[in-house]
C-alpha positions as CSV (number, residue, x, y, z in Angstrom):
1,X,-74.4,-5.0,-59.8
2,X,-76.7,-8.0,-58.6
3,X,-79.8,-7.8,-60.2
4,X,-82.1,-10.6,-58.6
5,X,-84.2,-11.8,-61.5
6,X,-82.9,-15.5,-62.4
7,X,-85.2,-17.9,-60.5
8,X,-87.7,-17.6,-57.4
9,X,-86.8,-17.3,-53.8
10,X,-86.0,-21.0,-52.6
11,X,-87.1,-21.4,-49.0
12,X,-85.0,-19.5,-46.3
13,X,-83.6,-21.4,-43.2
14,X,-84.8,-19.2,-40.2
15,X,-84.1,-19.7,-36.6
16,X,-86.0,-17.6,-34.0
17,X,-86.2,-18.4,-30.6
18,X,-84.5,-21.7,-30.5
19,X,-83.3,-22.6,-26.9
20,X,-81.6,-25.7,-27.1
21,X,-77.8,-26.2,-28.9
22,X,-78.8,-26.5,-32.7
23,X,-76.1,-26.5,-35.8
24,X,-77.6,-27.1,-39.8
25,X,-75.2,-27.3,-42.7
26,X,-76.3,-26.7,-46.1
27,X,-75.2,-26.2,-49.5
28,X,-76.4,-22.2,-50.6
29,X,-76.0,-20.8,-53.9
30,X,-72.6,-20.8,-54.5
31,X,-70.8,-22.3,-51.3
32,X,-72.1,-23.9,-48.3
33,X,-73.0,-22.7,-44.8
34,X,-73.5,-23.4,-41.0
35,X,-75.6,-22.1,-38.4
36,X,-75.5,-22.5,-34.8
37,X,-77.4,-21.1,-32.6
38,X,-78.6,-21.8,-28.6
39,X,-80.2,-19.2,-25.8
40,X,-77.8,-18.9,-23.0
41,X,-76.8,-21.3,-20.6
42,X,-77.3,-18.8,-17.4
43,X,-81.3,-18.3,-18.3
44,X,-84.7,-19.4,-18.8
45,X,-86.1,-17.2,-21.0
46,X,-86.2,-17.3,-24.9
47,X,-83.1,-16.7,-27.1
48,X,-83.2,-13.3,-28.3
49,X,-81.3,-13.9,-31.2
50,X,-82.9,-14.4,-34.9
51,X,-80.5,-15.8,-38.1
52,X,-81.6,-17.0,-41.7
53,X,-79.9,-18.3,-44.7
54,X,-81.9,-16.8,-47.2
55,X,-80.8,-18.4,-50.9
56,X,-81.9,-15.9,-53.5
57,X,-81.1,-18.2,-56.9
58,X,-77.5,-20.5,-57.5
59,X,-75.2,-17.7,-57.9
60,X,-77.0,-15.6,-54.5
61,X,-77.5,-15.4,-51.2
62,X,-77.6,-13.5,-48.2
63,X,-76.8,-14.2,-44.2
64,X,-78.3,-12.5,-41.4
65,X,-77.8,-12.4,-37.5
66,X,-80.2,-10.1,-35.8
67,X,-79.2,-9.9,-32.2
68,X,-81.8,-8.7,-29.5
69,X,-81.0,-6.0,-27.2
70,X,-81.0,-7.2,-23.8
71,X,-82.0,-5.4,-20.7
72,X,-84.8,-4.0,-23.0
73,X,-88.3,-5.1,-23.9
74,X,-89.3,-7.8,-26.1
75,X,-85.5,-7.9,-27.6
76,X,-86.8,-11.6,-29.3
77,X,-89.7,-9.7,-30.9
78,X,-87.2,-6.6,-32.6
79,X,-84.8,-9.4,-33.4
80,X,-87.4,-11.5,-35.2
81,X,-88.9,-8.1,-36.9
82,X,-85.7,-7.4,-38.6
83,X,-85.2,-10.9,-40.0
84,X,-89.0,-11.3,-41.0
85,X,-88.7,-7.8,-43.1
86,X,-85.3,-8.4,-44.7
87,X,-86.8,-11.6,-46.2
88,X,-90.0,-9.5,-47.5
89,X,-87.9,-7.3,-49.1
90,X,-85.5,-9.5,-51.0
91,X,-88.6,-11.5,-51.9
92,X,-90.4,-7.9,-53.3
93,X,-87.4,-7.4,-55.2
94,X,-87.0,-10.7,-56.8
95,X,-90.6,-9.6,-58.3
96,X,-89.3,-6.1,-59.1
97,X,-85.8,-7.3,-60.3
98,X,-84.2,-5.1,-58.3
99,X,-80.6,-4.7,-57.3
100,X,-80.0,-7.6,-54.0
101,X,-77.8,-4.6,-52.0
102,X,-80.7,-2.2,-52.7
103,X,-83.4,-5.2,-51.3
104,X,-81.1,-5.3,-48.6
105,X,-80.6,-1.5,-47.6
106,X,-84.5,-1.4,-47.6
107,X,-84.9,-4.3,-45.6
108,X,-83.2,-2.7,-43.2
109,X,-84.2,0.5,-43.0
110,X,-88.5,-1.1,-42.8
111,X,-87.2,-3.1,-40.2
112,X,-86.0,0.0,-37.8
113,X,-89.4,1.6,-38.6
114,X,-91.5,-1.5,-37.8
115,X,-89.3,-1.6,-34.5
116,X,-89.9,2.0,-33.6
117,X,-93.8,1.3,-34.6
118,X,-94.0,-1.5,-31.8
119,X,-93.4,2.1,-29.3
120,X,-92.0,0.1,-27.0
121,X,-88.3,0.4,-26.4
122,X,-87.4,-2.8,-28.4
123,X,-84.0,-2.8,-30.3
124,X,-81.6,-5.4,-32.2
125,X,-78.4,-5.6,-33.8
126,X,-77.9,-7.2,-37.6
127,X,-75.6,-8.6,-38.8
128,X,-75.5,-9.2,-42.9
129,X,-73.3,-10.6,-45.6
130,X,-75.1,-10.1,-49.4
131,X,-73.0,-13.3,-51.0
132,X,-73.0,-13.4,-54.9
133,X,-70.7,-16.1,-57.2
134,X,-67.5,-15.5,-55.0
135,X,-67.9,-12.3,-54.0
136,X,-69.4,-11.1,-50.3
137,X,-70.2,-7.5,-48.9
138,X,-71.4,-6.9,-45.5
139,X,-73.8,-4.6,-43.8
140,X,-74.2,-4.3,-40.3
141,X,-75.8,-2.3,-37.0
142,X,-74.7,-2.9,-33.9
143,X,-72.0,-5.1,-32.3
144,X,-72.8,-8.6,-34.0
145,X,-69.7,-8.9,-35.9
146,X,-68.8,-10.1,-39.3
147,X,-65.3,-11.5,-40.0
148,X,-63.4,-12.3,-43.5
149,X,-60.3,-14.8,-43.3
150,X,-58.3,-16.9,-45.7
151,X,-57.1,-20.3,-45.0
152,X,-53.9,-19.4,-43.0
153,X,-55.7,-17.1,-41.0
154,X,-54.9,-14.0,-42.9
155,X,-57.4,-11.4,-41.5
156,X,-59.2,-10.0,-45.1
157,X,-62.1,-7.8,-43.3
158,X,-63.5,-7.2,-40.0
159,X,-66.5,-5.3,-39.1
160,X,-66.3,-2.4,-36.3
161,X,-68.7,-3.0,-33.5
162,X,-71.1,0.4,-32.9
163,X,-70.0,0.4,-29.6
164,X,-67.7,2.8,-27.1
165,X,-65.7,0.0,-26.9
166,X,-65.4,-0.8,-30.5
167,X,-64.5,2.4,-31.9
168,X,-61.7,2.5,-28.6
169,X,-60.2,-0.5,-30.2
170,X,-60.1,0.5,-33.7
171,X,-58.2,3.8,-32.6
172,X,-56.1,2.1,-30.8
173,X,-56.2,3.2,-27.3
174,X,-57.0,0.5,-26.0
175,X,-55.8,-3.7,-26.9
176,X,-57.5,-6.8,-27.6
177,X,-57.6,-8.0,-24.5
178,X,-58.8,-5.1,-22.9
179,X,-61.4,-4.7,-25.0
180,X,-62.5,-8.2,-24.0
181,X,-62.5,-7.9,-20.6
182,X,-63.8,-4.4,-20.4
183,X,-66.6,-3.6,-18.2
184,X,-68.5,-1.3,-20.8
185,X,-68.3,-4.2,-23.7
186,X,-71.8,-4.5,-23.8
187,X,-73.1,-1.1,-24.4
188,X,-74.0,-0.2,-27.7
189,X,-74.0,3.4,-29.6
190,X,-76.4,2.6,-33.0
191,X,-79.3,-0.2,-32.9
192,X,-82.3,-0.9,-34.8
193,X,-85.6,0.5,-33.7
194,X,-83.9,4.0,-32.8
195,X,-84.4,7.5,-34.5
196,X,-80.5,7.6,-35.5
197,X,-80.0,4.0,-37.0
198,X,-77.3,4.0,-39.5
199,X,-75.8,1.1,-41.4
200,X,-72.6,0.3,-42.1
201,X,-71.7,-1.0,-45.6
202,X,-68.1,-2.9,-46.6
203,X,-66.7,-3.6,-50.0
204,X,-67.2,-5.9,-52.5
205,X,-64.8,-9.0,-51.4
206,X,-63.6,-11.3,-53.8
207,X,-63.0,-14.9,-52.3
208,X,-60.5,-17.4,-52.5
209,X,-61.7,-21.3,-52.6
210,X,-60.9,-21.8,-48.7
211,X,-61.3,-18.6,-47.2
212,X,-64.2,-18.4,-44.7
213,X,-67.2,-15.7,-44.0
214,X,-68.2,-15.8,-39.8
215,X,-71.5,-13.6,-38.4
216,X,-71.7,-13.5,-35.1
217,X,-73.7,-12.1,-32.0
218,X,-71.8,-10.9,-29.3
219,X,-72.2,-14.4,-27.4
220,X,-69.1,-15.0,-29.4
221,X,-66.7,-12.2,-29.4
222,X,-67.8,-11.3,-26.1
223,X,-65.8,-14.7,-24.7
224,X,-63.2,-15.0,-27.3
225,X,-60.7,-12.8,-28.9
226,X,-60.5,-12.6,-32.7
227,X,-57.6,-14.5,-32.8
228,X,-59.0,-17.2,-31.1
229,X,-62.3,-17.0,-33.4
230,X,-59.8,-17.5,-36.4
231,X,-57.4,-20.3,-35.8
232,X,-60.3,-22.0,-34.5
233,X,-63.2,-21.4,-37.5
234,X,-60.7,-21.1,-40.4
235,X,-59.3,-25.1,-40.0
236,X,-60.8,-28.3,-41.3
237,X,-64.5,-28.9,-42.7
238,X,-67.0,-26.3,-42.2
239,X,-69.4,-28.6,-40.3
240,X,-66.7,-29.3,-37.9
241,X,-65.2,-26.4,-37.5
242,X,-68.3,-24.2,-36.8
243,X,-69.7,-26.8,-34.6
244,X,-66.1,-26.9,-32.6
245,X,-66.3,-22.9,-31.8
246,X,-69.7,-23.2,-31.2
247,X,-69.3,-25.7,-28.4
248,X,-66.1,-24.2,-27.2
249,X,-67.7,-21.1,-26.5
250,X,-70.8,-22.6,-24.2
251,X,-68.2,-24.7,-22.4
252,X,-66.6,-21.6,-22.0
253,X,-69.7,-19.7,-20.6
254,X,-70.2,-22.7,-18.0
255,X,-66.7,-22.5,-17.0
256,X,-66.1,-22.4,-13.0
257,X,-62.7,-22.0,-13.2
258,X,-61.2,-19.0,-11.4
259,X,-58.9,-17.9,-14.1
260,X,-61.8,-18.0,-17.0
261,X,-63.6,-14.7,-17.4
262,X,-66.8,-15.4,-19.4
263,X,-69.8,-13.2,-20.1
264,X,-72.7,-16.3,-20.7
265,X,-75.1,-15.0,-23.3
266,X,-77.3,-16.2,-26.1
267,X,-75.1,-17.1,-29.2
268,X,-75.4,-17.6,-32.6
269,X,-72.8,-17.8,-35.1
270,X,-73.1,-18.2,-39.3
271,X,-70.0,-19.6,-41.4
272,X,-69.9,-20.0,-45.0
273,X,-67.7,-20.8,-47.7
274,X,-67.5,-20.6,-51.4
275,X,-67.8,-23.7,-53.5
276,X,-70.5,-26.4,-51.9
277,X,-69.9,-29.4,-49.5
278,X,-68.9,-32.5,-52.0
């Protein structure tokens, strides 16, 4: 049990609507993280995706990716919404001393209702990891995915995407690959700011020293497979390696070659490791 009552919030690290190509590294609580995040490179219009590393106190912290739902209205706002309340409810709880997984639950759950509030058909993914000493769980709505690895690339967790597509994977009816290239990837079955919202929670993993924690919108794992995510995230320092698959990926969306099928979207991506950046 996490019982948040050790030291004050320190400031969060919050990205909402950023347009250009932007990467931070930090050390955070017990490990150290990257974000990346850029609008895609087919539009004009504001990113719709929202992150934050929110430290909670040196053993605790928690990583979000709130992805807005495109083709729907004011996607930036819903995704913005959802990242605003988390943060007010891990910062209530810090006051209450309150259990971080029950801050984040509730966090969630005020952030569909403030959604459904606006009345206007605005929705977003999230994406979360609670991270405390060594140990990560994650929580999630939507497609943005959440991946566990070790150092050799051994797969340790992997979120299932709400999605037609998603659960069709999992069951094993249809493959990796055609999952990628499928043209129903981007629907999606469960989303903040509707009347049937329902979160997803994983276990309690312990980490080893090297392995690595990814979030993601779907501006990843919409143009690359897992195994491609993996080998590529899992090798060499944090900074470089988030910062490789980051600008893999938009090279990838800007492609003209025949052969590559990308889907250009906005993008974000967190990674994070136990034990800080020396």
């Amino acid at each position: 049990m996490a019982i948040i009552n050790r030291e004050p919030l320190q400031q969060s690290k919050i990205f909402i609507g950023q347009n250009k190509p932007k990467c931070f590294v930090t050390n955070i609580a017990n490990g150290s993280a990257a974000i990346c995040t850029s609008r895609s490179p087919d539009k004009s219009t504001i990113n719709e995706d929202a992150s934050a590393l929110i430290p909670v106190d040196k053993q605790s912290s928690v990583l979000v990716i709130a992805d807005g739902a495109g083709g729907m209205r004011c996607g930036e706002k819903a995704s913005e919404l959802a990242i605003t309340t988390l943060i007010d409810a891990i910062e209530r709880s810090i006051k209450d001393k309150t259990e971080l997984r029950e801050s984040i639950l509730n966090g969630i759950e005020q952030a569909n209702k403030d959604i459904l509030a606006l009345g206007i058909g605005a929705a977003t993914t999230i994406s979360v990891v609670e991270q405390v000493g060594i140990n990560v769980r994650t929580y999630h709505v939507g497609d943005s995915e959440i991946i566990v690895m070790g150092q050799r690339g051994r797969l340790i967790h992997q979120t299932i995407p709400h999605s037609p597509i998603g659960y069709a994977l999992e069951a094993g009816l249809i493959d990796a690959d055609e999952a990628l290239h499928h043209d129903e990837r981007h629907f999606v079955s469960n989303l903040l700011g509707t009347t049937d919202m329902h979160i997803a929670i994983g276990p309690m993993i312990k980490l080893a020293k090297y392995d690595t924690v990814l979030l993601s919108s779907d501006g990843l794992t919409d143009n690359f497979s897992s195994d491609t995510i993996i080998n590529t995230i899992r090798k060499g320092r944090l900074s470089a390696s988030a910062r490789k698959l980051f600008k893999q990926t938009l090279e990838h969306m800007q492609s003209s070659k025949d052969e590559v099928i990308s889907k250009p979207d906005d993008i974000t991506i967190i990674s994070y490791r136990p034990y800080p950046i020396k």
